[in-house]
N, C-alpha and C positions, 0 to 999 in steps of 0.2 A: 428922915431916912437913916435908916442903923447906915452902921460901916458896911457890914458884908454887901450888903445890896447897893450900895455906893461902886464899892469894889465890883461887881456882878456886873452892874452898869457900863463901868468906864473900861470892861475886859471886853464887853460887845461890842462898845463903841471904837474901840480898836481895831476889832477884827474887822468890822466896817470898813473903816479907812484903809484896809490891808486888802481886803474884798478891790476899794476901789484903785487904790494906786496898782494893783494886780491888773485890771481891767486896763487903765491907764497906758500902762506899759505894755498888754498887749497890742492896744489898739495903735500904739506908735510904732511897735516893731515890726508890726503887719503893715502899714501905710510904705516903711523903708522897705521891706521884704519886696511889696509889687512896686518899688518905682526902681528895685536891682542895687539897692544899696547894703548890701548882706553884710559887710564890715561891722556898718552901724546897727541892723539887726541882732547880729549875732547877740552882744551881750545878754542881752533883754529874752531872746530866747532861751539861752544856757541857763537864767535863772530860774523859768519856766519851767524848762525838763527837770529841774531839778527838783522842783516842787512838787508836779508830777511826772515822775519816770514814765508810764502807764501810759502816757496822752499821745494816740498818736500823729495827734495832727504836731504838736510842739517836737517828736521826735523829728518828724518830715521838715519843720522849716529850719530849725537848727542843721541838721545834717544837709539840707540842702544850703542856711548857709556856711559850713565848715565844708562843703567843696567848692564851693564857687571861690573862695577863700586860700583856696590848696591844702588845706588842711584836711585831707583825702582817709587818713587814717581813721582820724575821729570821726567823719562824716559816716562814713564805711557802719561802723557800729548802730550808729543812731538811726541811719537808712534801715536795713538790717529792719530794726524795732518796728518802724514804722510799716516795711514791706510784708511784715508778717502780721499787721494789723490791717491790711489791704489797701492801704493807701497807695493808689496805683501809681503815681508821678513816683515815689520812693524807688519802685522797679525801674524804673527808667534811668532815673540819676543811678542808681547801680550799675547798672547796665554802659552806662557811659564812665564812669569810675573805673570800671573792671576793662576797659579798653585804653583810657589812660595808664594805666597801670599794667597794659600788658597781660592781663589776666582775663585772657581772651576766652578759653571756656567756660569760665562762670557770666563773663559778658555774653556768653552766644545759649547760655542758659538763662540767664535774666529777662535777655528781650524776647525768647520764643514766649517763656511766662508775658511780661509785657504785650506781645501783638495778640496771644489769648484771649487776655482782658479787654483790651480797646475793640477786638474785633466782634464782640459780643455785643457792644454797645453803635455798633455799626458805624464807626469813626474810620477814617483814613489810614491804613497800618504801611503803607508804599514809604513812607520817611523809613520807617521804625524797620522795613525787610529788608530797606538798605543799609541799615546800620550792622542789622545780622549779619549778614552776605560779609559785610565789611568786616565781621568780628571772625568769622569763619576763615575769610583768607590771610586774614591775618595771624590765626593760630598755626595752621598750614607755613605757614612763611616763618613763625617763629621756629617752628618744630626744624625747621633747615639753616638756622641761620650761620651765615660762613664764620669761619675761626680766623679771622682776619686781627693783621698785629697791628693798632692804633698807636704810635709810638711819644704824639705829643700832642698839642690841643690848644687854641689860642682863639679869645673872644674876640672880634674886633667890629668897629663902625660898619650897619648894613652899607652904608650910603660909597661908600670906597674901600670894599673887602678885597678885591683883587688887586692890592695893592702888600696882600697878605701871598702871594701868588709870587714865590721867589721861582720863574721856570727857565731850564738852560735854556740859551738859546737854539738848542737843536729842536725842541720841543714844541714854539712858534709862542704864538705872542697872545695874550689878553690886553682887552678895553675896552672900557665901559663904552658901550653905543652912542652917547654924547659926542662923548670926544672922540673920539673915530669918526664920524660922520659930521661933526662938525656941527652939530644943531640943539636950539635950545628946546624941540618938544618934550614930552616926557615919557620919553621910552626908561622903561629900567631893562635893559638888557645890557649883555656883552657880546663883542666882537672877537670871534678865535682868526689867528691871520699864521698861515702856516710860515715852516722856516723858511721857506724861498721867498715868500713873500707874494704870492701870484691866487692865495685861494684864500679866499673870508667864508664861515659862518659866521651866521648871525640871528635874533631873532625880531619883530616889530609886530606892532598891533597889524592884523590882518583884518578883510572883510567888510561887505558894506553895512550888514545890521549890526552884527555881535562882533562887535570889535576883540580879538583874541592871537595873543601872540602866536605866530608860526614861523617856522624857520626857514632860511633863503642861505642862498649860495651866490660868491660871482667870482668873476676868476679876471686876472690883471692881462692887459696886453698894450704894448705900446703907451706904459705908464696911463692909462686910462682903464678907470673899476667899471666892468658891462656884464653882460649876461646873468641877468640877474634867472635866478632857479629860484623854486618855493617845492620846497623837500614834498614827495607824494604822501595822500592821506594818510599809510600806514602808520606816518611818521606824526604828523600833525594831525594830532587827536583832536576833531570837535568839539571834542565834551569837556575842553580843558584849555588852558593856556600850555606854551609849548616854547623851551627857554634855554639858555645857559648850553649852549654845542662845545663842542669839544672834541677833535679828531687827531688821532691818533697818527705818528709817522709816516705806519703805511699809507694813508691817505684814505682807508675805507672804514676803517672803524668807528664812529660816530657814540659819544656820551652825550646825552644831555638830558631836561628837566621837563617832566610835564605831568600836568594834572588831570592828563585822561588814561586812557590806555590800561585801565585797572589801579589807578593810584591808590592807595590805604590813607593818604594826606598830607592835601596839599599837592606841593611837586614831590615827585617823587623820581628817582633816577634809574634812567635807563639806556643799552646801548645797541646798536644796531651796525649791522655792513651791507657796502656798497656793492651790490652783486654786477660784475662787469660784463656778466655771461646775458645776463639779463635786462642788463641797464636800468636796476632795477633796487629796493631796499630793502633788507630783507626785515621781517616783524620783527618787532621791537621786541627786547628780552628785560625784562623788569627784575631791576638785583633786588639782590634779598638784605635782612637785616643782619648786621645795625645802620647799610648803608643809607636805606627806607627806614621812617617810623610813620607814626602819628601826626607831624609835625612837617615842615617843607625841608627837603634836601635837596640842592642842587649844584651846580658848576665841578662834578668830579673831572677831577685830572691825574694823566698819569703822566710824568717827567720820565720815560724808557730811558735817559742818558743817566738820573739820579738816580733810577731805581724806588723811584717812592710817589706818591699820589696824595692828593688833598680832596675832600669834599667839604663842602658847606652845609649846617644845620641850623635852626632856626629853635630847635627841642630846646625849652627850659632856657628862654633867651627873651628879653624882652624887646619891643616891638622893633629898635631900633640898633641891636646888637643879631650878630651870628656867628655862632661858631664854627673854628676851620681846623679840622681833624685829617693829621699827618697819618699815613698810613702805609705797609709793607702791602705791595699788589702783588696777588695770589693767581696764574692762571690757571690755577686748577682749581681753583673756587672750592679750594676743601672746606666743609661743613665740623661743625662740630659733634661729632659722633661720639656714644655712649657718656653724654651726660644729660643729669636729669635737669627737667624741666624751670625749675630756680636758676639754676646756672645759665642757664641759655639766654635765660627774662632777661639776667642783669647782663650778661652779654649785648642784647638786643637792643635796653637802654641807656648802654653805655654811661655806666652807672660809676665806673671807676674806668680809665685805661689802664692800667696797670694790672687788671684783671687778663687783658690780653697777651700782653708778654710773656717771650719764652724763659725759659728759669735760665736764671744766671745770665741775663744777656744785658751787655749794656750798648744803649743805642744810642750814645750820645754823640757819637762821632758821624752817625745817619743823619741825628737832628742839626746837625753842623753842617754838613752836605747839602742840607733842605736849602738853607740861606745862605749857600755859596753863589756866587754867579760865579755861571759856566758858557763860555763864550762857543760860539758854534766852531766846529774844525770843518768845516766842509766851505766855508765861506773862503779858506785858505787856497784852495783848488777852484774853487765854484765849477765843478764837472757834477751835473746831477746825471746825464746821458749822455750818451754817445748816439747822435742819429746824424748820417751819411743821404745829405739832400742829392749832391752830386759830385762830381770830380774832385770840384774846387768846391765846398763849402758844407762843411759840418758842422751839427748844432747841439749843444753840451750843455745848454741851459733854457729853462722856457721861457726868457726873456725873447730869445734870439728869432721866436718863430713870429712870423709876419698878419699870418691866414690864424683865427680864430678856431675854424673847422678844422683844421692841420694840429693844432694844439690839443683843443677837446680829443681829435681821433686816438692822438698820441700818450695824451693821461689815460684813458683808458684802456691805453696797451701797457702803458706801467702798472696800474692798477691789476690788471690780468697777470702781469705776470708777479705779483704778489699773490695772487691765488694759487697763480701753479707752482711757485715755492711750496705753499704753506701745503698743499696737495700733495707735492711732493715727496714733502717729510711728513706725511702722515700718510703715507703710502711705504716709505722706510720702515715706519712701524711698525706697520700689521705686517711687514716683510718679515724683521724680524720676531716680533711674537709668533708669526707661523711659523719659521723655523727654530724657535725655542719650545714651542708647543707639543702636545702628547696628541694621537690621533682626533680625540673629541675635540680639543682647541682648534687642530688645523681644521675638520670640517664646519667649522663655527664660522671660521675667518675667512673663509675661500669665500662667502659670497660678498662681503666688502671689500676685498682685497679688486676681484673683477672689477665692481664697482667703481672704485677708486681709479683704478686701470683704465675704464674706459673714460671718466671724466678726463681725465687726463692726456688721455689720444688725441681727444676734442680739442681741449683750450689750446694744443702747444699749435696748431697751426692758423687758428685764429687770433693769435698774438702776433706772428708774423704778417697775418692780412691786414691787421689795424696798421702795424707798422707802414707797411706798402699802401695801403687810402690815409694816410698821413703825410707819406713824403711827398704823394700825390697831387694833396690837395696844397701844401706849401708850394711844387714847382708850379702847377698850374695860378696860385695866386704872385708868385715870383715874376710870372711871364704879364699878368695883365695891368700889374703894378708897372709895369717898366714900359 
């Protein structure tokens, strides 16, 4: 045998063993691929693509595993490749890429492509119209998201994060449903227990088949916890778990966490009031981003005596960490207007806080405030009211009332006349915008302003009835107690 054909030989037989360890390694990278081991895939595939760029199946399983991976950027490319050689999974993994990533109209572009394809081949597309739906209100919601000041940010333990939860004492109390109740099941909730101490939310697994958190209320009398409440459907969404309460000074304003009621993922946060005219809750209002993402948010609070508020995120945290973002509460819920749509994203995912901050501001002496403890001043008086049972005996605190029905009557006259306040001065307003206003204004206002006017006729003498079947219902249980 000459040399050259020696040489000719041993070039084939090369390329052979190059043919087979080719083979080799695809067939081991594909076995890890479907048993969801994409770490160990990957290498083995990158050198694939490299060999041939063109292939698009080797595009498709690299790039799907460089997302599974978080390596979103690179996947992004090689998806791409694969999707324009029709590789139909490639759409999808887009499609779900461009939703982590916020890039909710090429996601709500991807999967209409996506349900196209599948629904030609007469497959199930009900997953894939809920993800749209999903991708849809979520661009909607980015497109408004509030310009809220994020001042500081702090990872801590899921398992005892309100312990991150530095709140005055004006504010009332958190605690994990453990320890508050005193039991080893395995609820993960928390206990909200106002500053008087006389009213718990809370949440626990509800229901005889589908076991699903919802939320409950009970209120103290005669150092015994009773009347247990379970908040109406609007409030406990069936399609979801229902978590994390939170109520505000007034006593009606209600935050908490749940994964129905239109969530985008996971828990998501939202707030509702106690309507007293009604006795009734009124629809839940779902805040907008960065407070919601993709990910679970829950246990917002706001400290009214601190001036500042914390939620909980789960976003970019792993399974046993979440993060708890300080923040300036805004009630005018102003939005960030006239900027473009980048700016907004990275606002949305909270991608830096210092993006949110005002120029030149330093808030260091807020972040100092946050984990002050501030002791209650109303504890100093303990006078929450003044209710006149009779000659000789007035009651100043809701310890002091006896009749359960005498109490309930009586919070709900407090609670009302939180409303005719807040009615009040939003009836001041439109006063004066009408009399600041040019003819077109005033004719604008006249018909809210009546409105306003006549609600207000209503409530002021139904706060005095409650008062009167309150003191009512005390004397008569005073007389049969004795």
């Amino acid at each position: 045998m000459t040399r050259f054909i020696k040489i000719i030989c041993l070039a084939g037989i090369c390329l052979s063993c190059k043919g087979v360890l080719s083979a080799q390694s695809l067939e081991q990278a594909r076995r890890l691929y479907l048993a969801g081991k994409y770490d160990e895939a990957k290498p083995a595939f990158e050198k694939l693509v490299k060999q041939a760029p063109n292939n698009a199946s080797y595009n498709h399983w690299y790039g799907v595993c460089c997302y599974e991976t978080g390596e979103w950027e690179t996947a992004e490319s090689y998806l791409k490749i694969a999707a324009g050689r029709r590789v139909q999974e490639s759409g999808r993994y887009l499609g779900e890429l461009y939703i982590k990533t916020y890039r909710f109209e090429e996601a709500v572009g991807r999967y209409t492509e996506y349900i196209d394809m599948v629904s030609k081949k007469n497959e199930d597309i009900e997953p894939y119209k809920r993800r749209l739906e999903l991708a849809e209100k979520a661009q909607r919601m980015l497109e408004k998201v509030e310009n809220i000041q994020i001042i500081d940010s702090v990872v801590v333990n899921k398992n005892n994060f309100l312990e991150a939860y530095p709140l005055s004492e004006e504010s009332g109390s958190l605690t994990l449903f453990a320890n508050f109740f005193r039991t080893d099941n395995p609820v993960y909730s928390t206990v909200y227990r106002n500053e008087i101490g006389d009213k718990i939310f809370y949440a626990y697994p509800y229901g005889e088949e589908e076991k699903r958190y919802s939320l409950f209320t009970q209120s103290r009398l005669s150092d015994k916890w009773g009347d247990e409440k379970r908040l109406p459907e609007n409030i406990n969404s069936s399609l979801g778990n229902n978590n994390f309460p939170f109520v505000l000074t007034d006593g009606v304003t209600i935050y908490y966490a749940s994964e129905g009621n239109g969530s985008i993922g996971g828990y998501d946060l939202f707030v509702t009031r106690y309507n007293i005219h009604s006795d009734s809750y009124l629809t839940p209002e779902q805040l907008g981003m960065p407070f919601n993402s993709m990910a679970n948010d829950y246990m917002l609070v706001i400290d009214e005596t601190k001036g500042l508020g914390w939620f909980a995120s789960d976003r970019n945290q792993p399974d046993d960490r979440v993060c708890l973002y300080l923040f300036i509460p805004d009630e005018r819920r102003s939005r960030m207007e006239g900027q473009d749509m980048e700016t907004k994203r990275q606002r949305a995912l909270i991608t830096s806080i210092a993006d949110s901050w005002a120029p030149s501001t330093d808030y260091s002496a807020l972040i100092r405030l946050a984990h002050t403890k501030m002791p209650s001043t109303k504890k100093e008086t303990r006078k929450d009211f003044e209710l006149i049972i009779n000659n000789n005996l007035v009651y100043y605190t809701w310890d002091d009332f006896k009749s359960l029905e005498a109490r309930n009557l009586y919070e709900k006259r407090m609670q009302l006349c939180t409303q005719i306040s807040d009615l009040h001065q939003q009836l001041e307003e439109l006063r004066r915008a009408y009399a600041e206003g040019n003819k077109a204004r005033k004719e604008a206002l006249t018909p809210a302003i009546r409105q306003a006017e006549e609600a207000y006729g209503k409530l002021l003498p139904e706060a005095g009835s409650l008062e009167k079947k309150a003191r009512n219902a005390e004397v008569n249980h005073l007389k049969v107690s004795h």
